[in-house]
PDB file of N, CA, C and O in Angstrom:
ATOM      1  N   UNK A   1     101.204 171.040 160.352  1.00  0.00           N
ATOM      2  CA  UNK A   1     101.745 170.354 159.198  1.00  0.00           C
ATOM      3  C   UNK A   1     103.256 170.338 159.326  1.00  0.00           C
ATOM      4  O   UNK A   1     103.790 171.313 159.854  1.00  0.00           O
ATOM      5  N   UNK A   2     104.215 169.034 158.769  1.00  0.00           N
ATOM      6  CA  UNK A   2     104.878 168.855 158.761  1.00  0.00           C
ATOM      7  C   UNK A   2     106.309 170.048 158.244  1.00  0.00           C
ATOM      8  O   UNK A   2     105.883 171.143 157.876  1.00  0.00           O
ATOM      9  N   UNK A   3     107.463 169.932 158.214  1.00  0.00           N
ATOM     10  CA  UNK A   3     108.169 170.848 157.287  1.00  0.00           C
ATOM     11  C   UNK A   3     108.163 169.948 155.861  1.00  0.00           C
ATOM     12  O   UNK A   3     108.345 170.482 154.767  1.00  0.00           O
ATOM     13  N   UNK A   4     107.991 168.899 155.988  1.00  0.00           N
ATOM     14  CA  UNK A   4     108.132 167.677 154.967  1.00  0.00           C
ATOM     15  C   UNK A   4     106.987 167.484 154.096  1.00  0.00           C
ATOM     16  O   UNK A   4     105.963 166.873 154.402  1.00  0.00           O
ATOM     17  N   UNK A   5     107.318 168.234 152.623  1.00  0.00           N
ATOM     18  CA  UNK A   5     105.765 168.420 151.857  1.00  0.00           C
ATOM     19  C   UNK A   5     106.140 167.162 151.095  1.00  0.00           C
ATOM     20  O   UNK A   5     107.294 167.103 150.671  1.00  0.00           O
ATOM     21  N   UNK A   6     105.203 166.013 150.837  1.00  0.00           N
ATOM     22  CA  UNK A   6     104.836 165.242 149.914  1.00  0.00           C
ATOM     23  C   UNK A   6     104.154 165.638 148.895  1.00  0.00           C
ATOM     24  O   UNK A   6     103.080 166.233 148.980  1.00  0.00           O
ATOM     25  N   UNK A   7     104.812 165.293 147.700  1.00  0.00           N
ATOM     26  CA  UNK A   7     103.998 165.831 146.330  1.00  0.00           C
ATOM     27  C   UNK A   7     102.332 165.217 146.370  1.00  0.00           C
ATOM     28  O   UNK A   7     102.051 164.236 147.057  1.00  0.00           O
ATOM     29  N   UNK A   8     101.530 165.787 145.718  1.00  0.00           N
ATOM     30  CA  UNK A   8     100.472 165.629 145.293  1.00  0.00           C
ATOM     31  C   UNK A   8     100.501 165.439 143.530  1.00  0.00           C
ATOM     32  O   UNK A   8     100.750 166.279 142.665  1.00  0.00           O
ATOM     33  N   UNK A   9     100.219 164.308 143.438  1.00  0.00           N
ATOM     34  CA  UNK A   9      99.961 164.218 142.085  1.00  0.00           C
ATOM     35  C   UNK A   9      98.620 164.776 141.200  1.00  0.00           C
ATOM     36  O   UNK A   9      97.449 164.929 141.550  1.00  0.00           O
ATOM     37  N   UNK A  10      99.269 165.002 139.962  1.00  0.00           N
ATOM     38  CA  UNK A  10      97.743 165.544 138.933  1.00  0.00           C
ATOM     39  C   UNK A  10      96.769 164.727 139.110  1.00  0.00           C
ATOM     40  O   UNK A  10      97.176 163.567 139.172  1.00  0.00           O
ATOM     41  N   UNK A  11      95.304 164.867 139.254  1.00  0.00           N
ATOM     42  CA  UNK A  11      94.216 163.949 138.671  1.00  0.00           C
ATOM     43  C   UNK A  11      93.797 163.167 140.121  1.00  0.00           C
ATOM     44  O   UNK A  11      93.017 162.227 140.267  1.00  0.00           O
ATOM     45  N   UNK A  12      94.739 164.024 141.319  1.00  0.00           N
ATOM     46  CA  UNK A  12      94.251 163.188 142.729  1.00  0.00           C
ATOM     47  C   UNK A  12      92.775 163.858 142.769  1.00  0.00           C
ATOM     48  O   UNK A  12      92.483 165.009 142.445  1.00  0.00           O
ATOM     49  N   UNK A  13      91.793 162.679 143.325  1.00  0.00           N
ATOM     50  CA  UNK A  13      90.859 163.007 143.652  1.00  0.00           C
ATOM     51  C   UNK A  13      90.404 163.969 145.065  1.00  0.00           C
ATOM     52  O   UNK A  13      90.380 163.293 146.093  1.00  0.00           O
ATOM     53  N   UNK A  14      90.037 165.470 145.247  1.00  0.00           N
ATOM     54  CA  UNK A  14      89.473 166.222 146.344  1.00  0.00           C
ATOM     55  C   UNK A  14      87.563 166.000 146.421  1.00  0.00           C
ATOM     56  O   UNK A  14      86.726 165.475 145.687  1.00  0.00           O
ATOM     57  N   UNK A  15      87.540 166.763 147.799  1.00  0.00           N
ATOM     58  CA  UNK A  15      86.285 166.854 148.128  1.00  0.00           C
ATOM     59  C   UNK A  15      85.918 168.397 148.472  1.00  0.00           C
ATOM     60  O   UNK A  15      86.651 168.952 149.290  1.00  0.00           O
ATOM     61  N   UNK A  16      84.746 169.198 147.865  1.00  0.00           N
ATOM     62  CA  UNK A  16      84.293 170.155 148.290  1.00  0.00           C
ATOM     63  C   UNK A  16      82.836 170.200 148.981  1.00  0.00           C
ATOM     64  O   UNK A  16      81.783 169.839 148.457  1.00  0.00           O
ATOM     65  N   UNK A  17      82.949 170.532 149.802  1.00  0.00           N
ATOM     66  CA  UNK A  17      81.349 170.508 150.676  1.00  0.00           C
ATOM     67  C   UNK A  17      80.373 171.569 149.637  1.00  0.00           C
ATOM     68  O   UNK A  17      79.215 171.233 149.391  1.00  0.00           O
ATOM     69  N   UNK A  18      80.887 172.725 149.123  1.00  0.00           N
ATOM     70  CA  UNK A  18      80.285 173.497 148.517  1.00  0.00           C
ATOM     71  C   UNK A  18      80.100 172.768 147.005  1.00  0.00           C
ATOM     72  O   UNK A  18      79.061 172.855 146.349  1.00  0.00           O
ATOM     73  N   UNK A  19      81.393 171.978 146.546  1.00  0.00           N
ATOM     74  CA  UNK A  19      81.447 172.269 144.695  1.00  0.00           C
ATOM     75  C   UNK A  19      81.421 170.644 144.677  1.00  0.00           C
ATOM     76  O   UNK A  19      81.962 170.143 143.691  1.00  0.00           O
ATOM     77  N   UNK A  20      80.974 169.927 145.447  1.00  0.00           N
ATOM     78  CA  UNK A  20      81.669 168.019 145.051  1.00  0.00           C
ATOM     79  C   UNK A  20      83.349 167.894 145.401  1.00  0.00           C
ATOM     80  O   UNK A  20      84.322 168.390 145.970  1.00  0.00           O
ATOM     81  N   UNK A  21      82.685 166.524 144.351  1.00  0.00           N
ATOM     82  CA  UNK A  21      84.080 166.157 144.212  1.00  0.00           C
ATOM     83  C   UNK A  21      84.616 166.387 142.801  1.00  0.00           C
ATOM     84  O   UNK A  21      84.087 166.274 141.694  1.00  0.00           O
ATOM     85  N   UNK A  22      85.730 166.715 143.165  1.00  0.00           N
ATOM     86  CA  UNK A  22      86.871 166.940 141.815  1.00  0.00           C
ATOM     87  C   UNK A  22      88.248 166.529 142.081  1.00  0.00           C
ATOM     88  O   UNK A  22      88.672 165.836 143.006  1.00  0.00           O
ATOM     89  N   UNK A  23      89.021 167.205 140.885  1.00  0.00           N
ATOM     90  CA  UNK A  23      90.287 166.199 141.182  1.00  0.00           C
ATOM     91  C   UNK A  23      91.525 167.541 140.653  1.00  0.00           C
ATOM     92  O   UNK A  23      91.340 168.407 139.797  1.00  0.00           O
ATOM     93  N   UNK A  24      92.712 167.320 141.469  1.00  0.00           N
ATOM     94  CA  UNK A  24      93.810 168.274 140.798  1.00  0.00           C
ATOM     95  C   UNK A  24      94.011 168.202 138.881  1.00  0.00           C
ATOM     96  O   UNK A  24      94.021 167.106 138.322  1.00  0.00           O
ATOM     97  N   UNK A  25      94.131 169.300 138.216  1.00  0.00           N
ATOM     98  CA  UNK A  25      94.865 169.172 137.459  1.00  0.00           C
ATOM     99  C   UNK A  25      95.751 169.689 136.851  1.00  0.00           C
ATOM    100  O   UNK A  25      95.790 170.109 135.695  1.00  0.00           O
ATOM    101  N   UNK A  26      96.933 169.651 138.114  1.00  0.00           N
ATOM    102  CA  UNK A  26      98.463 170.054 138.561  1.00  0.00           C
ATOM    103  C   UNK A  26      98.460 169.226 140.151  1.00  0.00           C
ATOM    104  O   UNK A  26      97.823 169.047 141.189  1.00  0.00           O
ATOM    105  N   UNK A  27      99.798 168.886 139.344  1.00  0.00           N
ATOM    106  CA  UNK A  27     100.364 168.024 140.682  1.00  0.00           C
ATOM    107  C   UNK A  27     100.881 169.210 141.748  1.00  0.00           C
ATOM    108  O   UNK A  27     101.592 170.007 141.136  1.00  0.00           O
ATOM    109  N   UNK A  28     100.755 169.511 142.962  1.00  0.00           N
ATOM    110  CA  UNK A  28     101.341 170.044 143.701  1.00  0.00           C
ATOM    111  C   UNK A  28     102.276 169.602 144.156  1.00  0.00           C
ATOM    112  O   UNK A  28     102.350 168.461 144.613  1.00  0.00           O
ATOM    113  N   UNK A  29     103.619 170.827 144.099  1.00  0.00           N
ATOM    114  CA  UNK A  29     105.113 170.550 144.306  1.00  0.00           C
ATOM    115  C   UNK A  29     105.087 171.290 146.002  1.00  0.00           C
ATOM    116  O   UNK A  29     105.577 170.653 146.935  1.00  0.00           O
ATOM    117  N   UNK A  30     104.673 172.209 146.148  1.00  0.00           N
ATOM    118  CA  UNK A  30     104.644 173.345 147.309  1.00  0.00           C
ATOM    119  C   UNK A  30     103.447 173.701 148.194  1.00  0.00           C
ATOM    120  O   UNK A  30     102.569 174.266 147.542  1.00  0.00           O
ATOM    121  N   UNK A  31     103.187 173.554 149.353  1.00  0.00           N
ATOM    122  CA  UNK A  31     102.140 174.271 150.217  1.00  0.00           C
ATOM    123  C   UNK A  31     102.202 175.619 149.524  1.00  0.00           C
ATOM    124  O   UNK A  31     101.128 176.149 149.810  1.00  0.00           O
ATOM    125  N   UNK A  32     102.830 176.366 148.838  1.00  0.00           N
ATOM    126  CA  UNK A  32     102.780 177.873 148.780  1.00  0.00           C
ATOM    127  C   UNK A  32     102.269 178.270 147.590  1.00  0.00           C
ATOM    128  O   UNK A  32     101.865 179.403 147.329  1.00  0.00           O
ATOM    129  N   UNK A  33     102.295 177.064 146.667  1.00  0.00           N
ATOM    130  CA  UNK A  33     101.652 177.563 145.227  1.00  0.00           C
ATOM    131  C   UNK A  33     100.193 177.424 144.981  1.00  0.00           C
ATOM    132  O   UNK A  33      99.367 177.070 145.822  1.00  0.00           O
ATOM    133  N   UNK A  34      99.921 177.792 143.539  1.00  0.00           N
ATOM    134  CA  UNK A  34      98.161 177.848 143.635  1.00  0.00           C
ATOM    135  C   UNK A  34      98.387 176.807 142.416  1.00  0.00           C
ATOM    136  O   UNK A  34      99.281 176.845 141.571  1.00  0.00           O
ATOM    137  N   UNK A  35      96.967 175.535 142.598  1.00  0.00           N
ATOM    138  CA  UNK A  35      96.550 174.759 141.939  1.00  0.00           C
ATOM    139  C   UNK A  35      95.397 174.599 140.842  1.00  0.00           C
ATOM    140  O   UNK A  35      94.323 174.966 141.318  1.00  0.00           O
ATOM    141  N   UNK A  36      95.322 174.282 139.881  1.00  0.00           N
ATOM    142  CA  UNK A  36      93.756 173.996 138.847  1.00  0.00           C
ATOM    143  C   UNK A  36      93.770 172.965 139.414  1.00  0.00           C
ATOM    144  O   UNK A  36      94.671 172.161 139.653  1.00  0.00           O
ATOM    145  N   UNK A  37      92.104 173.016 139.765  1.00  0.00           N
ATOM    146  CA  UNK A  37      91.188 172.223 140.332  1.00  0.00           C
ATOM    147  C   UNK A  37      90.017 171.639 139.504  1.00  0.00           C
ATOM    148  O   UNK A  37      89.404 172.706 139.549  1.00  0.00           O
ATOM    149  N   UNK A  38      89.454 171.099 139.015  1.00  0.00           N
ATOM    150  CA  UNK A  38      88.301 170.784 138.197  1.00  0.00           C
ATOM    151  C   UNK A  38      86.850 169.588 139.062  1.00  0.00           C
ATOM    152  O   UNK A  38      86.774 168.393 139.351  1.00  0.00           O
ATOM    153  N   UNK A  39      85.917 170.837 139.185  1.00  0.00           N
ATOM    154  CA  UNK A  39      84.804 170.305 139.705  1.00  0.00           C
ATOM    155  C   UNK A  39      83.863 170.752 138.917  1.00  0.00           C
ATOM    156  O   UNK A  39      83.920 171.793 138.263  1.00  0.00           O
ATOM    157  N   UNK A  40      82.754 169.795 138.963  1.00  0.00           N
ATOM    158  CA  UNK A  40      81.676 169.668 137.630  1.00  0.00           C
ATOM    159  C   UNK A  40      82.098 170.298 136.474  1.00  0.00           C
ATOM    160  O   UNK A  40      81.274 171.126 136.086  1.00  0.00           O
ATOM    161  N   UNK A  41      83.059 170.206 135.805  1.00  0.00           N
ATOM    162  CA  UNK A  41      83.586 171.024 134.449  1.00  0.00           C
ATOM    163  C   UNK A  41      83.841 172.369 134.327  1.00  0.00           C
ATOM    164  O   UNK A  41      83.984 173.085 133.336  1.00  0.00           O
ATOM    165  N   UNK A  42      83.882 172.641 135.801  1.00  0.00           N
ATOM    166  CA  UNK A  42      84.389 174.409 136.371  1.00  0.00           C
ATOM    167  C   UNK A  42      86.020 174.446 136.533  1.00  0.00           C
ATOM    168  O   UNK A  42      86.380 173.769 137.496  1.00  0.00           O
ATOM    169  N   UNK A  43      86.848 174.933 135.983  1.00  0.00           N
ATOM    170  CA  UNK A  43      88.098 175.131 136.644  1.00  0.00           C
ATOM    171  C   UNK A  43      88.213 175.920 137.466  1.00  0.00           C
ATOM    172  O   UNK A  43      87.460 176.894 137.415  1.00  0.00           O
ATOM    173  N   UNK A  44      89.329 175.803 138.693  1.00  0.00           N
ATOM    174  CA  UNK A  44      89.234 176.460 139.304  1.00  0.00           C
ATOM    175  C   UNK A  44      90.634 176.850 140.401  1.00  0.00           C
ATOM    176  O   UNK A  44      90.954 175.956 141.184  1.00  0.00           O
ATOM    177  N   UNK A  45      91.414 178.136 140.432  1.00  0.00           N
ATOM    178  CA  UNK A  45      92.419 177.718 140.639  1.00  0.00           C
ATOM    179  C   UNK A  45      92.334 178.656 142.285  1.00  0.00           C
ATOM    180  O   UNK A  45      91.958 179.773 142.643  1.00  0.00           O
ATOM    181  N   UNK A  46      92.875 177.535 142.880  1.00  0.00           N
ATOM    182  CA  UNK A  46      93.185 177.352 144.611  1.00  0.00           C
ATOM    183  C   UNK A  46      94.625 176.904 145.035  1.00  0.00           C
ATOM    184  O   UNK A  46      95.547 176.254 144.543  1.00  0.00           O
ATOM    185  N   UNK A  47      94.360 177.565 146.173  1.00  0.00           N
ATOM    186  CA  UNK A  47      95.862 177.346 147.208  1.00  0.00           C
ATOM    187  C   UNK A  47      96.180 176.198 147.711  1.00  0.00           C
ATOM    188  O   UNK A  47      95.487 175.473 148.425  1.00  0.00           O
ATOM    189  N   UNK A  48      97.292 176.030 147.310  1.00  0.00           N
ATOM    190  CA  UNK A  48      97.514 174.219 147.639  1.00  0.00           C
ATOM    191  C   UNK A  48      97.557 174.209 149.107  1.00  0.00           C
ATOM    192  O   UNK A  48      97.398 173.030 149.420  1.00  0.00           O
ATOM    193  N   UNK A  49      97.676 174.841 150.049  1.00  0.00           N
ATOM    194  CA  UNK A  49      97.061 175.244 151.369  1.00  0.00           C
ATOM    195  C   UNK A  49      95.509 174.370 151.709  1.00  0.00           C
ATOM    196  O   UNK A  49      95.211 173.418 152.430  1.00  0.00           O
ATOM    197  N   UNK A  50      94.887 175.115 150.930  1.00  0.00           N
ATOM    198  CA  UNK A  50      93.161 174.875 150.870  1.00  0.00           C
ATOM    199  C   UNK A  50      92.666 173.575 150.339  1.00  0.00           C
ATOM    200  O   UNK A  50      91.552 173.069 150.484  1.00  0.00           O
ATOM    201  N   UNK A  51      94.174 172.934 149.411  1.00  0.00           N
ATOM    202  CA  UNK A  51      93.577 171.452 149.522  1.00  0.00           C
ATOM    203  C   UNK A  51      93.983 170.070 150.289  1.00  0.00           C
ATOM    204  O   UNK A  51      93.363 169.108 150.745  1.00  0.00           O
ATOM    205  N   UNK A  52      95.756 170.593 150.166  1.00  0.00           N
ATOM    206  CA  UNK A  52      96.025 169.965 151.216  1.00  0.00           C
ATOM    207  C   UNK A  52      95.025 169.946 152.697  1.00  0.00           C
ATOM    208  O   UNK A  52      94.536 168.865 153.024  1.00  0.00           O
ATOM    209  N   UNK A  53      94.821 170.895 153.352  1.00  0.00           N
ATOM    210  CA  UNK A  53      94.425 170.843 154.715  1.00  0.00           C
ATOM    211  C   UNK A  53      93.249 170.831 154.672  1.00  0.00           C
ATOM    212  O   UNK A  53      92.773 170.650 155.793  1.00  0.00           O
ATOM    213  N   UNK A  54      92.256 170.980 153.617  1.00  0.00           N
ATOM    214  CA  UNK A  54      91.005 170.925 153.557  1.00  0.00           C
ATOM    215  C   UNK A  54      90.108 169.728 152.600  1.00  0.00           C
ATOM    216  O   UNK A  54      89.300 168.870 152.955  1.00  0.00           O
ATOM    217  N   UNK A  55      90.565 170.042 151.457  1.00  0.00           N
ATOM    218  CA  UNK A  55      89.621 169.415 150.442  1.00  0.00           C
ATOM    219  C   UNK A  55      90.477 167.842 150.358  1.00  0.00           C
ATOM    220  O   UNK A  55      89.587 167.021 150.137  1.00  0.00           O
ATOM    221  N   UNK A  56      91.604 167.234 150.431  1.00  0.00           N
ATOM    222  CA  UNK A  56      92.336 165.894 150.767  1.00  0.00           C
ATOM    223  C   UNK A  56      91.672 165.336 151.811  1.00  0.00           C
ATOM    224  O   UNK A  56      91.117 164.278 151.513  1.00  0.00           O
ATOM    225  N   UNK A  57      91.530 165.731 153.050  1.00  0.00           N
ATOM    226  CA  UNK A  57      90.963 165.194 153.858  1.00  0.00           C
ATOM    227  C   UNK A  57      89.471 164.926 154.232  1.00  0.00           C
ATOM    228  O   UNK A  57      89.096 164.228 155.174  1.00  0.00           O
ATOM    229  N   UNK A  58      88.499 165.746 153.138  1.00  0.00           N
ATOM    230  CA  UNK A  58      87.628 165.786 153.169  1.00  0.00           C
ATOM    231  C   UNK A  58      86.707 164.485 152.545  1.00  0.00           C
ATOM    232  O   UNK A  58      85.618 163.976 152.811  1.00  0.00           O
ATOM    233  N   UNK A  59      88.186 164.174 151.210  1.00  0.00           N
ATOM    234  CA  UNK A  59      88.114 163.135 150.148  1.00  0.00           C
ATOM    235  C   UNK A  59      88.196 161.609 150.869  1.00  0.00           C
ATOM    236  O   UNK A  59      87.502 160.652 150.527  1.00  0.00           O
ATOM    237  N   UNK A  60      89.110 161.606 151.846  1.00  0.00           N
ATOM    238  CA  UNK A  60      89.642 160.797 152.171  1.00  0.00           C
ATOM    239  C   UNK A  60      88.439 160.323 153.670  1.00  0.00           C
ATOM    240  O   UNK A  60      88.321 159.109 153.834  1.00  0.00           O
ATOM    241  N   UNK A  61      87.909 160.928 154.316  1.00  0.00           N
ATOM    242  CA  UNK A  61      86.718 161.118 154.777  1.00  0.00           C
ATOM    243  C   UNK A  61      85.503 160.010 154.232  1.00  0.00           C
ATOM    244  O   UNK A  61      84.965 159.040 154.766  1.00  0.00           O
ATOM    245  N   UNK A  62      85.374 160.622 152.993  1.00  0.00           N
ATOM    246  CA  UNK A  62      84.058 160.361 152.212  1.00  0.00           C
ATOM    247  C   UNK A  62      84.450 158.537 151.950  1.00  0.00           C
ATOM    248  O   UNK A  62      83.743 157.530 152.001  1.00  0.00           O
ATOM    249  N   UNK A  63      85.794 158.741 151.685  1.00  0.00           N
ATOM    250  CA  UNK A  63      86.417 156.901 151.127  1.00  0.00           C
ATOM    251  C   UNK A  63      86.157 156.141 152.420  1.00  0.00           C
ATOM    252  O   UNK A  63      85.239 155.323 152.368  1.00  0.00           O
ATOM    253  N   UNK A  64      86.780 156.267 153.516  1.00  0.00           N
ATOM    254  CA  UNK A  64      85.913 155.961 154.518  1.00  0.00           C
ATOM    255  C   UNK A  64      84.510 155.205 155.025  1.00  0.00           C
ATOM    256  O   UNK A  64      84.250 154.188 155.668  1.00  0.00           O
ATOM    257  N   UNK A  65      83.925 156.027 154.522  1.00  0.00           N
ATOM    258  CA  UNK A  65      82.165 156.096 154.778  1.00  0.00           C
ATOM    259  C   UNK A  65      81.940 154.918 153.941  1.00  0.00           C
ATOM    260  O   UNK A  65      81.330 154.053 154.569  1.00  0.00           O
ATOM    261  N   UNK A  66      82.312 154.481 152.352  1.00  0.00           N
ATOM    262  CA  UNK A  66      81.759 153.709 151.705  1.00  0.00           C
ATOM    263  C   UNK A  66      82.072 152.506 151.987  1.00  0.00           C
ATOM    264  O   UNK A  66      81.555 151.574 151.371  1.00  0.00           O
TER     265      UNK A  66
END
């Protein structure tokens, strides 16, 4: 990953292989901070690490396919 973090806005849509799909709700400013996440009406708060490099691309994947 870049040194160059692009914000993530609130309400972006992620993908979890385990939990669906859900969406931020907090925009991520930092790779280093932790995010609320909301999948099936679970909150859930994760490392903007874990969505950037994981659950974004997973989303973006699935958009793909359709």
């Amino acid at each position: 990953m870049s040194d160059e973090f692009k914000v993530i806005q609130p309400t972006t849509t992620v993908y979890c292989p385990e939990r669906g799909e859900g969406w931020t709700l907090t925009g991520i400013t930092s790779i280093e901070e932790f995010t609320s996440v909301m999948f099936d009406g679970v909150r859930y708060t994760l490392p903007a690490r874990e969505i950037v490099e994981q659950l974004l691309p997973n989303q973006a994947a699935r958009q793909k396919l359709k």
